[in-house]
ZAZA-722125 format. One record per residue (C-alpha): residue number from 1; residue in three letters; x negated, z, y negated. Coordinates in steps of 0.5 Angstrom, whole numbers. Example, Ala and Ser with C-alpha at 12.3 -4.5 7.8 and 13.67 -1.06 7.14 Angstrom:
2
<atom><seq>1</seq><type>ALA</type><X>-25</X><Z>16</Z><Y>9</Y></atom>
<atom><seq>2</seq><type>SER</type><X>-27</X><Z>14</Z><Y>2</Y></atom>
//
This chain:
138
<atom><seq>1</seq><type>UNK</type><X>42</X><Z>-9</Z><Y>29</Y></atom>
<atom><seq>2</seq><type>UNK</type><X>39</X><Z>-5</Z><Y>35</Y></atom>
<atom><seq>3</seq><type>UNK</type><X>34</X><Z>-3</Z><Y>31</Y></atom>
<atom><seq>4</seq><type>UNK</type><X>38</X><Z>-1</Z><Y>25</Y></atom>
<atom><seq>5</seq><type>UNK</type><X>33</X><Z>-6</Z><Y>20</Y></atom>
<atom><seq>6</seq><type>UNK</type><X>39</X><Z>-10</Z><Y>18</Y></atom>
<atom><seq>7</seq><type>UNK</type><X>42</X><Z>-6</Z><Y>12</Y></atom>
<atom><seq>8</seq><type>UNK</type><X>33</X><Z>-6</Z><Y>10</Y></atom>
<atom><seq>9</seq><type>UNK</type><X>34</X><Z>-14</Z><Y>10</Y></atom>
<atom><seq>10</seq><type>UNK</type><X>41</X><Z>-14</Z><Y>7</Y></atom>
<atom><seq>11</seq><type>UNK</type><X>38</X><Z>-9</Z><Y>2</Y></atom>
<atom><seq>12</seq><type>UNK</type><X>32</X><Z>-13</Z><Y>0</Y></atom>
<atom><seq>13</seq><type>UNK</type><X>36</X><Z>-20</Z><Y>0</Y></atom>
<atom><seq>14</seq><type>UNK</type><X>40</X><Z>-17</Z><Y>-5</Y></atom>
<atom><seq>15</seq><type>UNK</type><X>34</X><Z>-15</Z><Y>-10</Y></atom>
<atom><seq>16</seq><type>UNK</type><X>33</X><Z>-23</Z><Y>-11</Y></atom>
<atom><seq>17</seq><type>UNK</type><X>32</X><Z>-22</Z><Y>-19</Y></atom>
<atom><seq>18</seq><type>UNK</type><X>30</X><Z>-27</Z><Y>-24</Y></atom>
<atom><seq>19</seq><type>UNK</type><X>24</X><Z>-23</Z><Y>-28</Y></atom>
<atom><seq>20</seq><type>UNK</type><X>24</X><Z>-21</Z><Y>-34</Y></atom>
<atom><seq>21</seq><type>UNK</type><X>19</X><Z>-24</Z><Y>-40</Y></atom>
<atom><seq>22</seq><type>UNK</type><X>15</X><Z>-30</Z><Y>-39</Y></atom>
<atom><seq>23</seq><type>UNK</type><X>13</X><Z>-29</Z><Y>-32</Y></atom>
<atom><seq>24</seq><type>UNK</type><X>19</X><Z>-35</Z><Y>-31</Y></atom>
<atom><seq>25</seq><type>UNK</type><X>15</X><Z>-41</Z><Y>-34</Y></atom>
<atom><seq>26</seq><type>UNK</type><X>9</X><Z>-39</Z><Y>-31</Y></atom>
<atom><seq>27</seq><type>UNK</type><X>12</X><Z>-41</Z><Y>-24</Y></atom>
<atom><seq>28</seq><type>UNK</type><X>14</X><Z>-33</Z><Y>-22</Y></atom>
<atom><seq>29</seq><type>UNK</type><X>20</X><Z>-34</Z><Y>-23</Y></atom>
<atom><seq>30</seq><type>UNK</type><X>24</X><Z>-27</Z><Y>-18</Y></atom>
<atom><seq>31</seq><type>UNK</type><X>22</X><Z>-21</Z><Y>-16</Y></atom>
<atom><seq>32</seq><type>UNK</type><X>24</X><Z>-19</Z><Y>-10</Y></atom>
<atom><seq>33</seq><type>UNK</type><X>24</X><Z>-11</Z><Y>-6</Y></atom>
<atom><seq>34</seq><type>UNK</type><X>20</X><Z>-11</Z><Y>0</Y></atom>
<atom><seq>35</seq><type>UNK</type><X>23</X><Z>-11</Z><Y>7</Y></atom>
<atom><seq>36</seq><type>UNK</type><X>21</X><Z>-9</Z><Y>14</Y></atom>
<atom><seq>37</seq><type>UNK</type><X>14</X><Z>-11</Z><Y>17</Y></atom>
<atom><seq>38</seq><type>UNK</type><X>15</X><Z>-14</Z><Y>23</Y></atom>
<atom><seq>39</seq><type>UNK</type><X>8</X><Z>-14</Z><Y>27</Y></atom>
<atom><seq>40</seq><type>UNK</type><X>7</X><Z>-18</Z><Y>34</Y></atom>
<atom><seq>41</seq><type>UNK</type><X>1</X><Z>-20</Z><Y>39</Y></atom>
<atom><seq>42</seq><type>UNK</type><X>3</X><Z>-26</Z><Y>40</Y></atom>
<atom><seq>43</seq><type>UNK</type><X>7</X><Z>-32</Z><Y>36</Y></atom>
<atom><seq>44</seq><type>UNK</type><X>13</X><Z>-34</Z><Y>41</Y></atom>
<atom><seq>45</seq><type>UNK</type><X>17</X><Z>-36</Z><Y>36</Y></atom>
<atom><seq>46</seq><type>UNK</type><X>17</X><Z>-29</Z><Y>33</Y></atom>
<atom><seq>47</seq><type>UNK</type><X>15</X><Z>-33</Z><Y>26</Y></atom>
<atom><seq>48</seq><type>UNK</type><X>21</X><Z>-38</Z><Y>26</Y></atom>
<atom><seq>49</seq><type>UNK</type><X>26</X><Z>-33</Z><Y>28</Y></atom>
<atom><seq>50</seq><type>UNK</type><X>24</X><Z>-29</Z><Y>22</Y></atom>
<atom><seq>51</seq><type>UNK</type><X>22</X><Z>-34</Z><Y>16</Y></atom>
<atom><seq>52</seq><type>UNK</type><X>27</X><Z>-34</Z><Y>13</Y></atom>
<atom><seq>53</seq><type>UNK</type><X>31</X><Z>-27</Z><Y>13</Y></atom>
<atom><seq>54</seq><type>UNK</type><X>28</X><Z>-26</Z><Y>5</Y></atom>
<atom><seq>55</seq><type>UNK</type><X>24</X><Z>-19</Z><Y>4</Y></atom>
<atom><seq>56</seq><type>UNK</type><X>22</X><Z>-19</Z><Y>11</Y></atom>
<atom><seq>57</seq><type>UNK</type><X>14</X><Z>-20</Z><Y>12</Y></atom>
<atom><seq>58</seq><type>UNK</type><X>10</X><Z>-22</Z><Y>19</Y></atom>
<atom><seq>59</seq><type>UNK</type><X>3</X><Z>-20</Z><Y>21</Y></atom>
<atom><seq>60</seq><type>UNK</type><X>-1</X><Z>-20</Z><Y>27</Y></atom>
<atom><seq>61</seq><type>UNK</type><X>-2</X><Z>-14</Z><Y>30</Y></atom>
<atom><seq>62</seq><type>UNK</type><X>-10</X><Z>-17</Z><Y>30</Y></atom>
<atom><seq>63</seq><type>UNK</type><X>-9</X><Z>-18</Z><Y>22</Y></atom>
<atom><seq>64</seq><type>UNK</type><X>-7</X><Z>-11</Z><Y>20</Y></atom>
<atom><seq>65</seq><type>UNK</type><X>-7</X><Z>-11</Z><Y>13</Y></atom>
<atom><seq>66</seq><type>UNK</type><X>-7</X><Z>-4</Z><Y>8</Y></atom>
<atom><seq>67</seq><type>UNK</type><X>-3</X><Z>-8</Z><Y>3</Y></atom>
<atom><seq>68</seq><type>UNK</type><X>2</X><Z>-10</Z><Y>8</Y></atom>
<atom><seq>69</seq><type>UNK</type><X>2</X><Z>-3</Z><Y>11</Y></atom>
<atom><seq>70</seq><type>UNK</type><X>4</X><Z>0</Z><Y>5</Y></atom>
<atom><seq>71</seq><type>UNK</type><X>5</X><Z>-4</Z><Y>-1</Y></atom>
<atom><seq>72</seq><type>UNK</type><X>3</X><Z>-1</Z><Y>-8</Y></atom>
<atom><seq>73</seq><type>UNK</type><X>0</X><Z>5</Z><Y>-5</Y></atom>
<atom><seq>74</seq><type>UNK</type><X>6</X><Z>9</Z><Y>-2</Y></atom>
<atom><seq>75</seq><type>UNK</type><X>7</X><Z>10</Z><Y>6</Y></atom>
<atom><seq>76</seq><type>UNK</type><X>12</X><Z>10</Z><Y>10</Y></atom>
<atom><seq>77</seq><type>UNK</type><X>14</X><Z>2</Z><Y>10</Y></atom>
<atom><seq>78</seq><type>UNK</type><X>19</X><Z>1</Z><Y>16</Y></atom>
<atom><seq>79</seq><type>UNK</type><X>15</X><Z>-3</Z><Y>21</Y></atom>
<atom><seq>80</seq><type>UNK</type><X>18</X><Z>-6</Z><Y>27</Y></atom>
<atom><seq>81</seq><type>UNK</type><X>13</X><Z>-6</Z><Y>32</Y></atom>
<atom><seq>82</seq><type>UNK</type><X>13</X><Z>-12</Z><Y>39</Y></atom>
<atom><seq>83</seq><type>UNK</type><X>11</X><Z>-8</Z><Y>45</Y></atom>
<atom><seq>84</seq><type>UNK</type><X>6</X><Z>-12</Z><Y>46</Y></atom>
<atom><seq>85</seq><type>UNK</type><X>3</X><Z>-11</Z><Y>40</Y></atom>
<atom><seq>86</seq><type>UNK</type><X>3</X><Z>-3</Z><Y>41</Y></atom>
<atom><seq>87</seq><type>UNK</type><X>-1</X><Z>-5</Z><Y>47</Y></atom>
<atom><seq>88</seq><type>UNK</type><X>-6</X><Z>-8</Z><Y>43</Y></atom>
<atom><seq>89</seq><type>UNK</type><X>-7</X><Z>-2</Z><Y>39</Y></atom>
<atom><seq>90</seq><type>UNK</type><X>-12</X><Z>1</Z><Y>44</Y></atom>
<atom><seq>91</seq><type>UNK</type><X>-16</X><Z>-6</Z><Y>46</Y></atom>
<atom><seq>92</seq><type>UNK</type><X>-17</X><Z>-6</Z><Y>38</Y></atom>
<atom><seq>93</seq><type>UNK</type><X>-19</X><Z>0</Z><Y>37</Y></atom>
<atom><seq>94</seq><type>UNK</type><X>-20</X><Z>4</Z><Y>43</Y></atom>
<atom><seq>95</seq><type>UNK</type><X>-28</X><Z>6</Z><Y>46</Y></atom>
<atom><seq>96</seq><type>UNK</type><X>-31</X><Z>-1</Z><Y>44</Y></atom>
<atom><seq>97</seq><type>UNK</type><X>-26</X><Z>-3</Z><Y>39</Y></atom>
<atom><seq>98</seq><type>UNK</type><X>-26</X><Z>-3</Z><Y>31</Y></atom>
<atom><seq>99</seq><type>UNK</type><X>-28</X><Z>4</Z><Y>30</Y></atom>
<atom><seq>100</seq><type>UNK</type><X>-23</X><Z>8</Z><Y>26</Y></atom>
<atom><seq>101</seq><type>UNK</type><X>-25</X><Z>10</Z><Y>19</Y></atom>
<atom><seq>102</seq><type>UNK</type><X>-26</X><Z>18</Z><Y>18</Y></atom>
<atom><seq>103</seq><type>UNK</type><X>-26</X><Z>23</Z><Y>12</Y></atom>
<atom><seq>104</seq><type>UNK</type><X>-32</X><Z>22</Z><Y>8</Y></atom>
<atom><seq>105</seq><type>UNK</type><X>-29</X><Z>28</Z><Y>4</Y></atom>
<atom><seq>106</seq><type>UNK</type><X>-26</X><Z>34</Z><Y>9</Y></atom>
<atom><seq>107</seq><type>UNK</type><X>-23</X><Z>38</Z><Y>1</Y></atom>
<atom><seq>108</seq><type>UNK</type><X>-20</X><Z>33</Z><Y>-2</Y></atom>
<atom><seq>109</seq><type>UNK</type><X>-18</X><Z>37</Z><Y>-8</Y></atom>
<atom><seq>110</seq><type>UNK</type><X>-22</X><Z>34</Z><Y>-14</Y></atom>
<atom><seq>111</seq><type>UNK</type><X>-19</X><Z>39</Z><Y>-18</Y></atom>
<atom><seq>112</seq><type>UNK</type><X>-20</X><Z>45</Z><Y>-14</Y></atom>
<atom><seq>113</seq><type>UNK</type><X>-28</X><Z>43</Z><Y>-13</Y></atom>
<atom><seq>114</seq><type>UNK</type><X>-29</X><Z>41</Z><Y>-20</Y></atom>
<atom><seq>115</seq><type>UNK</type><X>-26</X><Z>48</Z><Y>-23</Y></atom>
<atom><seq>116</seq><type>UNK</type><X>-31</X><Z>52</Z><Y>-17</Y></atom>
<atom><seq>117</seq><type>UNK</type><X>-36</X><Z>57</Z><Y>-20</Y></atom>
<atom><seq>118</seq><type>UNK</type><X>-40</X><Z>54</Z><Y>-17</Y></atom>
<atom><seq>119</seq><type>UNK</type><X>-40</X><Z>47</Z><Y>-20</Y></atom>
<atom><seq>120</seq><type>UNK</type><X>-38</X><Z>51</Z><Y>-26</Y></atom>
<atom><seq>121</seq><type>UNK</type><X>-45</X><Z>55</Z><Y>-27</Y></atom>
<atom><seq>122</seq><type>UNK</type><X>-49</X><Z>49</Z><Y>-26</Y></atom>
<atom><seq>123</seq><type>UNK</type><X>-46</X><Z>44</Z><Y>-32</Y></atom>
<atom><seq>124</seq><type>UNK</type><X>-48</X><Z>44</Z><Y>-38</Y></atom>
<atom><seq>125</seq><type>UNK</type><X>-44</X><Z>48</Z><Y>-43</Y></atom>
<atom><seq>126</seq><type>UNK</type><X>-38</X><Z>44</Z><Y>-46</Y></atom>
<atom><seq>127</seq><type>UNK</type><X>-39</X><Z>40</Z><Y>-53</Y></atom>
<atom><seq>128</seq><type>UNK</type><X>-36</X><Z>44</Z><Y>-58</Y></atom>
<atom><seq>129</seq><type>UNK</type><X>-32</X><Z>38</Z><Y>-63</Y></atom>
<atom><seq>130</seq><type>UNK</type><X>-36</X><Z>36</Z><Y>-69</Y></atom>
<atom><seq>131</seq><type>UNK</type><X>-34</X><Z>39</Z><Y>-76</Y></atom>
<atom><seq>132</seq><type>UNK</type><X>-30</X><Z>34</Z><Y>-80</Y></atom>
<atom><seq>133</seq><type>UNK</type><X>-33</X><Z>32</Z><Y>-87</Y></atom>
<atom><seq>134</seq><type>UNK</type><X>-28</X><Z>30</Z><Y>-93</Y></atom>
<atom><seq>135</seq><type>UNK</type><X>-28</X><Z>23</Z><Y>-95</Y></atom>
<atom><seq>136</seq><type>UNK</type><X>-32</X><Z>23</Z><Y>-101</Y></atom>
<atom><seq>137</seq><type>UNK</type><X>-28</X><Z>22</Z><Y>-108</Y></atom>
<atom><seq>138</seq><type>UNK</type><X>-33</X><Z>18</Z><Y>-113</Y></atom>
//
């Protein structure tokens, strides 16, 4: 509770669900929310202490995952980092570490480029729908 994860667990406990359809007899049986993400450089006992608190998942910090950092695709997943973990983060990625991906596209606005004057005047022409014949009677 010193870092204010306990109503995160609490909640994720919680949302124990059985699922609904046929997922049961296909040995799915319950849904479950995602809980904190506890990320540590070395395991001193880290993975027992948490193992069984349900929603809580654990991570090397040298085995970072997207999926696990946001799940389905939405950011801002509450992260419990060790100390040595944060420190680690510049061995990992620092001057002769992994290098970090950079933007291939600097305007991400599709919409906006696709709609430009000058995409507009090198695409073809739009194809105008093709005319409806009546269904022959005889």
């Amino acid at each position: 509770s010193a870092v204010g994860a306990l109503a995160d667990v609490e909640k994720a406990a919680d949302s124990k669900k059985i699922r609904a359809g046929k997922g049961k007899a296909r040995n799915r049986r319950y849904t479950l929310r995602r809980g904190p993400l506890i990320i540590y450089k070395s395991n001193d006992g880290v993975e027992q202490a948490f193992r069984n608190l349900p929603g809580v998942e654990l991570c090397c910090v040298d085995r970072l995952n997207l999926l696990q950092l946001a799940p389905g695709g939405h950011m801002g997943r509450f992260c419990v980092w060790s100390q040595a973990a944060l420190d680690a983060l510049n061995e990992i990625y620092g001057k002769e570490g992994k290098s970090i991906p950079e933007d291939i596209m600097t305007n991400a606005d599709l919409a906006r480029i696709i709609n430009s004057d000058e995409i507009q005047s090198v695409l073809n022409p739009a194809k105008r729908a093709n005319k409806k014949y009546l269904r022959k009677k005889n």
